[in-house]
NUVEX-86266 format. One record per residue (C-alpha): chain; y, x negated, z negated; residue number from 0. Coordinates in steps of 0.001 Angstrom, whole numbers, plus 500000, padded with zeros to 6 digits. Each point is the difference from the previous one (the first is absolute). Last residue first. Layout:
NUVEX-86266
  mol      yy      xx      zz  seq
    A       Y       X       Z  NUM
...
end
This chain:
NUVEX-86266
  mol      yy      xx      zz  seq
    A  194496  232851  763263  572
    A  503484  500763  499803  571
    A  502367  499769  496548  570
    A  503497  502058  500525  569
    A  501540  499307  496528  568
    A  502896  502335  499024  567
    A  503191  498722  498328  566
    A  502436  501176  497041  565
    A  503013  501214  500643  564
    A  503756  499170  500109  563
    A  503127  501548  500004  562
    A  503440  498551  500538  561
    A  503668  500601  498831  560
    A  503101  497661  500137  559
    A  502961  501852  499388  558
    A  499183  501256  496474  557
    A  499055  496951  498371  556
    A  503671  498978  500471  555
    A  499191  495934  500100  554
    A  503413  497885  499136  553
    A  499317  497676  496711  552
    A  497087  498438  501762  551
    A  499519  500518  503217  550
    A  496504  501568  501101  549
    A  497885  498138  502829  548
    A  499771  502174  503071  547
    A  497079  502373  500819  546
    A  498324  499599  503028  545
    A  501333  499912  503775  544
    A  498179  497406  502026  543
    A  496684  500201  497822  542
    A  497289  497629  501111  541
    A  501434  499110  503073  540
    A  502949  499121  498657  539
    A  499245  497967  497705  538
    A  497757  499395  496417  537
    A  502973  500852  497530  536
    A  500844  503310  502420  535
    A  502978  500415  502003  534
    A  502451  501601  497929  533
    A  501237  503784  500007  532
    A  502445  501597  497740  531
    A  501006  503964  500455  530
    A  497383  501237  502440  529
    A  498978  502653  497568  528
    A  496164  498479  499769  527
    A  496462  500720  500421  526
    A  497183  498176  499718  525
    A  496285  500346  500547  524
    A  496441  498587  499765  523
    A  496723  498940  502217  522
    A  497005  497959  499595  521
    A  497927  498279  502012  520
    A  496146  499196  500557  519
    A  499029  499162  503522  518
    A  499291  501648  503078  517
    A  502110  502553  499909  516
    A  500875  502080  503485  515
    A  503577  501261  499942  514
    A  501755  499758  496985  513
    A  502431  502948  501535  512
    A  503163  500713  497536  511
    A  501236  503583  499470  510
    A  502770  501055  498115  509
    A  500662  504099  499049  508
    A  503240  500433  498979  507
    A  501316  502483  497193  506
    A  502819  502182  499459  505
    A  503665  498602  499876  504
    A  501511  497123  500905  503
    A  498773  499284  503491  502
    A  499966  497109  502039  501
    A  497441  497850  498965  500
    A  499627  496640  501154  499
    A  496532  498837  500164  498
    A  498523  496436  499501  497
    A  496550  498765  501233  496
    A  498071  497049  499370  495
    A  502051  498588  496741  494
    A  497697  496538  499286  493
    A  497403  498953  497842  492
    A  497702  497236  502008  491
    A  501054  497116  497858  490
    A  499467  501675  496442  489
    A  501918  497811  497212  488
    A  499136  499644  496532  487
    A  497118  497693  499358  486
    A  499192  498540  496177  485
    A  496741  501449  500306  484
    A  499309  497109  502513  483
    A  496973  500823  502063  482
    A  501467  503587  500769  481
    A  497553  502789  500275  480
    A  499274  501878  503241  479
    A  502588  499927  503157  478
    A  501163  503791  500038  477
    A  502723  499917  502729  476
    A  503106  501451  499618  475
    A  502220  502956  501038  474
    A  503527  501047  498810  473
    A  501025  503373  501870  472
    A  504246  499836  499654  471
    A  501766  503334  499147  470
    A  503685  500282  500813  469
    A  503149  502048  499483  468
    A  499157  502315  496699  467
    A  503288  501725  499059  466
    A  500546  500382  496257  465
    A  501257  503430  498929  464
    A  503465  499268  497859  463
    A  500601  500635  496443  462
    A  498889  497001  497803  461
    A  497335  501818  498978  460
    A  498718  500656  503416  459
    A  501318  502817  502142  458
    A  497461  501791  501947  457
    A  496482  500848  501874  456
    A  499764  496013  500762  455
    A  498067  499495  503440  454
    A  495859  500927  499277  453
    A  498252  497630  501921  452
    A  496406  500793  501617  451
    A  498593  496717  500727  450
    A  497070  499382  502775  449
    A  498095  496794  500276  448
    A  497387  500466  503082  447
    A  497186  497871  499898  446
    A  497578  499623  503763  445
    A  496581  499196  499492  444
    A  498823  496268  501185  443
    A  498277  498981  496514  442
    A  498465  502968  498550  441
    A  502298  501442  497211  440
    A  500431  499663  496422  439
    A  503250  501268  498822  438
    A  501166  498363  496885  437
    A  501964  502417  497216  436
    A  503270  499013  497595  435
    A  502408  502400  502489  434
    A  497858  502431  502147  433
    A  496505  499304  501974  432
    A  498784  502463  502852  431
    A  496606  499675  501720  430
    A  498730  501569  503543  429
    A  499574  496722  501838  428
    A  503792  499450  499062  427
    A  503092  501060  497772  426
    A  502593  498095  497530  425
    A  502305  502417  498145  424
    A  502657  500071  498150  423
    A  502013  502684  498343  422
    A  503276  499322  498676  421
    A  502396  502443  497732  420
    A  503966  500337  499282  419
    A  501426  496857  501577  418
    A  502538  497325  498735  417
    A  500564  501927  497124  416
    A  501945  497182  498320  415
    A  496745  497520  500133  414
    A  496683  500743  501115  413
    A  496318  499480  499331  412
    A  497076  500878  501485  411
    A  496045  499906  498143  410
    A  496945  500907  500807  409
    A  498594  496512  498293  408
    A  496417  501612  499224  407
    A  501060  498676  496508  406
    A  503520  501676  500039  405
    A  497777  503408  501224  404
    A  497665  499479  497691  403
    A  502806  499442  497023  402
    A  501706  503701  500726  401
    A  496999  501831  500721  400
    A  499081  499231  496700  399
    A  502809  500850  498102  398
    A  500256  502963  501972  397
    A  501303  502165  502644  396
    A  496938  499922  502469  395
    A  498895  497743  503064  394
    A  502946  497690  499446  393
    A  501736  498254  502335  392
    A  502673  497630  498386  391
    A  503765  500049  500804  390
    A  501997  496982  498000  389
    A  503352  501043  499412  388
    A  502995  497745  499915  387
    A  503735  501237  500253  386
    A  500800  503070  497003  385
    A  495706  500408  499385  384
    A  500184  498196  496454  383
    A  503770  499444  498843  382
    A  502230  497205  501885  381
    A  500298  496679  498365  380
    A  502563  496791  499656  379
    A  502344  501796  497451  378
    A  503460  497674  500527  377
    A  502110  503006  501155  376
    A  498778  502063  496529  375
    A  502544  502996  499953  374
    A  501761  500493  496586  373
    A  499621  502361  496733  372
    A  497135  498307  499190  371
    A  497862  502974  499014  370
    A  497079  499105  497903  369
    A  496476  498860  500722  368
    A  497310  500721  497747  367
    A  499211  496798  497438  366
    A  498143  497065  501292  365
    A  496683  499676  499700  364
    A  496971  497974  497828  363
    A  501749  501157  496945  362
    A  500173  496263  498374  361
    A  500716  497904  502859  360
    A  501740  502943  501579  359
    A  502723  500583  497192  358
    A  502027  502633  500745  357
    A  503378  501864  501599  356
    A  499687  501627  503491  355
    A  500482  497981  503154  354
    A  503205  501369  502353  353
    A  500166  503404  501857  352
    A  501939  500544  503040  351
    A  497953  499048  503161  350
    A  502255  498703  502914  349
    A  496726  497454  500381  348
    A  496764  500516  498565  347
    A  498933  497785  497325  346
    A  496603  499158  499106  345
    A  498096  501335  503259  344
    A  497606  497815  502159  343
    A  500902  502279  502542  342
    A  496534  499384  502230  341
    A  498813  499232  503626  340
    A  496490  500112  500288  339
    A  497414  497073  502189  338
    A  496185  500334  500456  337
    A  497826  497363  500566  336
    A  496398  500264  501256  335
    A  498840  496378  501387  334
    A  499064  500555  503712  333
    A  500536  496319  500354  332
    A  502779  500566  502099  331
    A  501555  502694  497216  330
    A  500614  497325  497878  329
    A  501101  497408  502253  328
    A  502633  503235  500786  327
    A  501422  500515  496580  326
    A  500608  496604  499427  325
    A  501818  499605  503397  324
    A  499469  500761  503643  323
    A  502766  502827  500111  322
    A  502178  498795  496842  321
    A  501232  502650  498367  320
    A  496576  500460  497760  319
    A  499832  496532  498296  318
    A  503714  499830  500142  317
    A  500659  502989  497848  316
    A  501994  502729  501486  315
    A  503790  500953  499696  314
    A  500324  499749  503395  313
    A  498721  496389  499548  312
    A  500205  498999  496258  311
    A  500695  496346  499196  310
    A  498010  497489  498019  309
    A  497334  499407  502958  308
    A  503362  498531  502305  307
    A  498924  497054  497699  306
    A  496907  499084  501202  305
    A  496573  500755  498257  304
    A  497782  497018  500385  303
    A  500415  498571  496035  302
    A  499291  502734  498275  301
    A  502382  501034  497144  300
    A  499029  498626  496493  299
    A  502634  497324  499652  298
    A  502722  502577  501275  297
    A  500675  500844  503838  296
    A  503186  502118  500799  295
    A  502093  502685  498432  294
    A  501837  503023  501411  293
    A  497592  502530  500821  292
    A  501255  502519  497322  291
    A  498413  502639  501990  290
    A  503046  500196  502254  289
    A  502041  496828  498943  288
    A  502999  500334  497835  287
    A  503955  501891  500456  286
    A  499546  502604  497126  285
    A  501177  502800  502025  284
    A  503058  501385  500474  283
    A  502306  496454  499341  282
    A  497766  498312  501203  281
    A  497618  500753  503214  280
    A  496424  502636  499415  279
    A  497469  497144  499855  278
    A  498898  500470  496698  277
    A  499021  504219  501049  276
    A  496539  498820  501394  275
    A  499128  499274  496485  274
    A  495950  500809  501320  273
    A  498215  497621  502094  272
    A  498828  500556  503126  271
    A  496488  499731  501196  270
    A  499018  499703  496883  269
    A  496445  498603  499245  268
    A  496311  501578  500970  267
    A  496561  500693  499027  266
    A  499339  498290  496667  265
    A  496823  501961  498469  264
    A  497992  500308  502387  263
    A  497129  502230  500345  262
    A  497434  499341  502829  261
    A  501390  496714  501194  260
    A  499481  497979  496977  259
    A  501749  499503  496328  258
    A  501943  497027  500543  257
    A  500225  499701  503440  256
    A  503678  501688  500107  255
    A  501115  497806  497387  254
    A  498401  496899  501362  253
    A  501928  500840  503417  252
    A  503185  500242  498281  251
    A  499580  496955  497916  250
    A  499070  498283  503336  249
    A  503271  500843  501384  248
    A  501655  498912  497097  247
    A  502343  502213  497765  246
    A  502347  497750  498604  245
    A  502549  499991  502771  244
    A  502642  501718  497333  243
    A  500613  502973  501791  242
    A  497713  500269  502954  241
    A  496924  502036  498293  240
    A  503003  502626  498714  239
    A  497083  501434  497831  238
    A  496568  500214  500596  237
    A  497632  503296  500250  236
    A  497437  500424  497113  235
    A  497104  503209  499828  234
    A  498087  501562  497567  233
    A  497880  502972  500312  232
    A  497938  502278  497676  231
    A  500398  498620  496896  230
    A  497333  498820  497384  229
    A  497558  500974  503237  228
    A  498121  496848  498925  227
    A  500447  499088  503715  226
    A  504112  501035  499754  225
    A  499601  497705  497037  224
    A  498762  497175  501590  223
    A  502203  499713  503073  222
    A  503285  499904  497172  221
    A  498055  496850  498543  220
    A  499217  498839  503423  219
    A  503818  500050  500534  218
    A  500694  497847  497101  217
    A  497393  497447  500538  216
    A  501724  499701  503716  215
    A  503378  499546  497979  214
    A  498199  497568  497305  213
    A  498766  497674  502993  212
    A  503765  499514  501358  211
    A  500606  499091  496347  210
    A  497635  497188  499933  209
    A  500572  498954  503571  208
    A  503490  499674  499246  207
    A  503501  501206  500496  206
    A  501439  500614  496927  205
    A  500183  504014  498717  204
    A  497223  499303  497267  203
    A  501821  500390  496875  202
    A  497967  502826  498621  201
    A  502187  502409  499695  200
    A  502158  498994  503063  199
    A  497319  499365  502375  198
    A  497965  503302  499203  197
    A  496235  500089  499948  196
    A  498558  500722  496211  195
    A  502628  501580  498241  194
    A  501361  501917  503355  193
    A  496576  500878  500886  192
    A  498704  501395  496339  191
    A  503125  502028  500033  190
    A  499754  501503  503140  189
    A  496500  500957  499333  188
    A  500765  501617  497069  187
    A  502655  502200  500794  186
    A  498322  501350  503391  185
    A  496608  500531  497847  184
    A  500345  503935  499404  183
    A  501151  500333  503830  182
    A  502817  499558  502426  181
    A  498789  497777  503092  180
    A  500963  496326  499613  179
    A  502796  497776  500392  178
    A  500786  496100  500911  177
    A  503465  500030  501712  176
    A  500483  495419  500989  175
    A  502205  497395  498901  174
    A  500000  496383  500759  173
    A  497486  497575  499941  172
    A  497807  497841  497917  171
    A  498827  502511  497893  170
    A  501524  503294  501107  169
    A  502508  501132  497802  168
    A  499190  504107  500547  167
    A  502294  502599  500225  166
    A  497983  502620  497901  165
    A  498765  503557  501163  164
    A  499800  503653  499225  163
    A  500062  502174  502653  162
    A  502095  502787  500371  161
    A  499275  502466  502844  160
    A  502641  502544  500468  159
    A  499938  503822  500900  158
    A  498717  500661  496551  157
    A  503607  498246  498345  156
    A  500486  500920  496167  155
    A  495698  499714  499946  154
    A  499759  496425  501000  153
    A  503574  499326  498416  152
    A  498518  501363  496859  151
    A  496741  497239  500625  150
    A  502494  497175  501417  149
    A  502204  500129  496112  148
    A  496669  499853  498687  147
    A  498619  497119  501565  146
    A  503482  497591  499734  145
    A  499187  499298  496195  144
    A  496401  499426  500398  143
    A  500737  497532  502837  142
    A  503127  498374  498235  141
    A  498459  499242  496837  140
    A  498433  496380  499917  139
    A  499548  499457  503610  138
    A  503697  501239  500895  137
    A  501476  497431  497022  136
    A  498019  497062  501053  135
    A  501009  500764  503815  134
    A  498920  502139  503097  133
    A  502955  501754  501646  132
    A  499606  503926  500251  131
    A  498592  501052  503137  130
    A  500266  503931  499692  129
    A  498095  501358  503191  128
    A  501330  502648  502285  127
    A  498520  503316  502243  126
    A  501410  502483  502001  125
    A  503396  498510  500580  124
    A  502791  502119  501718  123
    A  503116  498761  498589  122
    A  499881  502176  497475  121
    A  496965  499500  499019  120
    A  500264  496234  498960  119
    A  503426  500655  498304  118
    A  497861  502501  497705  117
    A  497716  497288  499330  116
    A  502399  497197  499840  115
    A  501857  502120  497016  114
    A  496800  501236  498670  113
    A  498723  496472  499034  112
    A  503417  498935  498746  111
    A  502324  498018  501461  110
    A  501335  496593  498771  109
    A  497719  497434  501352  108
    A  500074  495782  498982  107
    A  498057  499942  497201  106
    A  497455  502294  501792  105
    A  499122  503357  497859  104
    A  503427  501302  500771  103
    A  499008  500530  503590  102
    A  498483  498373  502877  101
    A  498735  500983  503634  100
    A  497856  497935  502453   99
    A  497319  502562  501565   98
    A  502384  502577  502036   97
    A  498554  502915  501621   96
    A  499616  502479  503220   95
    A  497084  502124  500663   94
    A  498844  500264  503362   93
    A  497760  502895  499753   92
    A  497289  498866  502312   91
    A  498896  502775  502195   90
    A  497892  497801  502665   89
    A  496906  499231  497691   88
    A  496761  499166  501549   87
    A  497308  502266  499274   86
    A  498084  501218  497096   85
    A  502307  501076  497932   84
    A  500279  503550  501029   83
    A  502132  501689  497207   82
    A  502534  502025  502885   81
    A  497923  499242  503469   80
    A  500293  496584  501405   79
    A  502948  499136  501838   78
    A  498985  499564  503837   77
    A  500322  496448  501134   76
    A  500232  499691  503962   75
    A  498060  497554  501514   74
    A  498838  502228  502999   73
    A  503370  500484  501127   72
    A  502905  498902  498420   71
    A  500819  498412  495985   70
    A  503399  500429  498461   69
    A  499257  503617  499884   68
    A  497662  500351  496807   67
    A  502190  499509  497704   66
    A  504134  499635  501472   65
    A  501183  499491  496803   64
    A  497880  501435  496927   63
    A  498315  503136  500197   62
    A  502297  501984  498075   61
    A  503605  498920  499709   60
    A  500369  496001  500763   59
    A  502396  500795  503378   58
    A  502598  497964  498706   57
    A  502489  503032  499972   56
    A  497628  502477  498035   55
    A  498892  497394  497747   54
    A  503598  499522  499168   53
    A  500555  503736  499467   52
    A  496843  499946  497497   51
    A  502056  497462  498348   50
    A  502976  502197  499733   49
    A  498079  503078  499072   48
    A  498419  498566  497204   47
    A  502780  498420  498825   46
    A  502186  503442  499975   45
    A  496669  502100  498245   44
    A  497586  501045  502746   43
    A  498674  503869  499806   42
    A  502218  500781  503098   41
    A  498491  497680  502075   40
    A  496638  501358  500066   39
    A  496767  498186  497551   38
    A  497294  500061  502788   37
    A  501270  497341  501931   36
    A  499481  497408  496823   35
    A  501939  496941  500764   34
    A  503441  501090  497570   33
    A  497368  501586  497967   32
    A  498636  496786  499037   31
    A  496303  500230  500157   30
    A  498305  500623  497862   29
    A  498573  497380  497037   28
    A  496549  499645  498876   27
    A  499800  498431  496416   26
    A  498482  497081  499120   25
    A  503040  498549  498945   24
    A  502363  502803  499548   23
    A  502150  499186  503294   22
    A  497145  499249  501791   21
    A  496227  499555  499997   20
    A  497042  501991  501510   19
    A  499559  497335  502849   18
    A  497696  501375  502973   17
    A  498342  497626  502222   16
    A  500560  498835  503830   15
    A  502554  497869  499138   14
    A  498192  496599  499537   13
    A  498919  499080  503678   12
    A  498718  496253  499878   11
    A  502688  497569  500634   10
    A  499562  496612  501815    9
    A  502364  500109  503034    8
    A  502127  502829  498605    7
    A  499724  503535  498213    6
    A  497412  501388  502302    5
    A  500707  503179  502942    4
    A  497737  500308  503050    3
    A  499527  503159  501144    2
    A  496481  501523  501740    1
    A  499822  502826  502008    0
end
């Protein structure tokens, strides 16, 4: 029985070898005992128990959700035997992180390493990268200063996956998390690519195709030392893409094509931005824009974006809320392109601690925080894992497993504990593809898309369960490479099938019938509370009930919740 499982339109499988490295670089790592079945409940310590509880409730203990029984019949997957690599994977641990994270080392942080580490845990991340901001200062000390203090957080924390990264100035751009696995050359590398490539130190960030050329140079740099093997992965994700309007549709697509189909480099952007907390209303909250969407266009912005693009939708960026958008002419020319929704955390909000005493220009940090003796109302952040988690299917708890599985795009993200776990798959002629993956199929066979859902399992951290009300099926045609790489709309991407769920607790089981395909397509989902619904940028018939444009000054990130996930191709031949 063959299965049919690739990392998207163009990917070659990459997961199908062993990785010796984790939390010791180069180390093997076990698994956390909160996932490991054979370590019994009573040998847990408090967290350990309360995640493993979680797990319990989303389904996520063991196997994975639903493995092996989302499929019927004759194309059902069967797990593969305990160390059997060879076949296709259906027991992802879905592992759930945070890439856009700063601390003390960035001029404008205030935590320290551990203190966003052990925040990230508690909420229920497995794995986090330290995104300090790139500037003179960072390049010149910050990244041997900051390694350290991630190394004892590496071994305070086992459970927890700490990358170390840098918030890149991309050339000609905006912002974008550029990090690589841990290793003897992690320091190095991220020092040579922040002096060399980053907009700020080098005073390239003007729009230009000088400095649009030293951002691709920059990611072939990273490309060539994962082939030298000086690390062993490196990957960059973009930053609030919608933000400032300087990140160009074809800056996007260069990024992506910089370094070839096999191995990117650039893979995805935000989805959602992180300082979701800005738009909590005055005189609670600090009154602003969710995400800090509250500009327009500057010299540098491109030209075609309109101004609704400024604004978050749902809390979302525009490239991705917008159902035959950015996102979508992406995914029409079956152009892998992952979206993540981050924290983005400097300052998290009610927190009680104020900026410690020192001199960062000289130090390269600022000094440990210190209690404030007040409550911060005006703090525009919410700490790692609290509302936005990006869930990535990994074939192993690792470093590794962690960046193949954002690479092979199997990837769902939520805000607010929307949901507790997501499986999706797309079935036919025998073959199964997941989240990231193509199926290739004989032209005429009939596709299934089935999603397993996993309702919330409890209370959120702002106290309530969320109650998931719809889920919309988002389906578009795959139309081959744009002639004008400036392009960012998809015509034929439109919400095919909605669902209105009416349970609360548990799990639902959704299933949408593509009938018989005889062209290339692509699939992806949303869910949302019910809470604010537009209709969509592109009309009605494109999306009648999407998202809603955020208000500024008056947008409780709390009661308007969505998930979304990452699409499967269906390609027939």
């Amino acid at each position: 029985m063959g299965h049919g499982h690739a990392h998207g339109p163009h990917h070659r499988h990459h997961h199908d070898h062993d990785h010796d490295h984790d939390h010791g670089p180069g180390a093997s790592a076990p698994l956390p005992a909160a996932f490991d079945t054979s370590v019994p409940d009573e040998a847990l310590d408090p967290g350990q128990a309360s995640r493993r509880a979680l797990l319990r409730r989303a389904g996520l203990l063991g196997a994975g959700l639903a493995a092996g029984t989302v499929l019927s019949g004759s194309a059902a997957a069967v797990p593969p035997a305990a160390g059997d690599r060879r076949g296709p994977r259906t027991d992802f641990l879905w592992l759930a992180g945070d890439h856009h994270i700063h601390t003390q080392y960035s001029s404008d942080g205030k935590y320290r390493v551990v203190d966003q580490v052990r925040q990230g845990a508690r909420h229920g991340l497995d794995w986090l990268v330290i995104t300090d901001h790139g500037s003179a200062t960072h390049a010149r000390i910050g990244v041997e200063k900051v390694n350290p203090d991630i190394r004892q957080a590496r071994a305070a924390h086992r459970d927890t996956l700490v990358f170390q990264g840098l918030e890149w100035n991309v050339p000609a751009a905006d912002h974008g998390t550029v990090f690589v696995h841990p290793g003897r050359n992690e320091v190095a590398v991220l020092k040579q690519f922040e002096a060399d490539y980053d907009g700020i130190v080098n005073g390239t960030g003007d729009s230009g195709p000088a400095n649009e050329a030293l951002a691709v140079a920059g990611l072939r740099f990273l490309a060539e030392q994962v082939r030298r093997r000086t690390v062993d992965d490196a990957l960059m994700l973009a930053h609030h893409p919608s933000r400032k309007g300087v990140d160009s549709p074809h800056e996007i697509r260069a990024w992506r094509d910089a370094t070839g189909p096999d191995r990117p480099i650039a893979v995805g952007f935000e989805g959602a931005p992180g300082h979701q907390a800005a738009g909590l209303p005055a005189p609670l909250g600090p009154g602003r824009a969710r995400g800090y969407y509250d500009g327009g266009p500057g010299p540098h912005s491109f030209p075609g974006y309109p101004l609704e693009s400024y604004r978050t939708w749902g809390g979302f960026d525009w490239m991705t809320a917008t159902v035959g958008g950015l996102w979508d002419s992406l995914l029409a020319e079956g152009r892998p392109w992952w979206i993540t929704a981050n924290s983005d955390s400097h300052h998290v909000y009610a927190d009680t601690t104020a900026r410690g005493p020192g001199d960062f220009a000289t130090d390269g940090r600022h000094g440990d925080p210190v209690y404030a003796g007040k409550i911060d109302t005006k703090a525009v952040d919410y700490w790692p894992g609290q509302y936005s988690r990006t869930h990535v299917g990994a074939d192993g708890f690792s470093y590794a497993a962690v960046m193949d599985g954002i690479r092979a795009g199997r990837i769902w993200v939520d805000h607010g504990q929307l949901i507790s776990g997501l499986d999706v798959r797309v079935t036919g002629g025998g073959r199964w593809a997941t989240l990231g993956g193509a199926l290739h199929v004989r032209k005429g066979t009939k596709v299934t898309l089935t999603a397993d859902v996993a309702l919330a399992g409890g209370a959120n951290w702002a106290g309530f369960t969320p109650r998931l009300a719809r889920v919309d099926v988002i389906q578009g045609d795959v139309t081959g490479p744009v002639s004008d790489r400036d392009a960012f709309t998809a015509p034929t991407a439109a919400v095919v099938r909605s669902y209105d769920i009416g349970k609360s607790t548990g799990g639902v089981r959704l299933t949408h019938d593509l009938g018989p395909v005889d062209r290339p397509l692509y699939v992806r989902l949303r869910g949302t509370d019910g809470n604010r619904s537009a209709v969509g940028v592109m009309g009605a018939e494109a999306d009648p009930a999407g998202p809603a444009q955020d208000v500024m000054g008056d947008a409780d990130p709390w009661l308007d919740l969505w998930f979304y996930a990452n699409p499967v191709w269906v390609l027939p031949s």
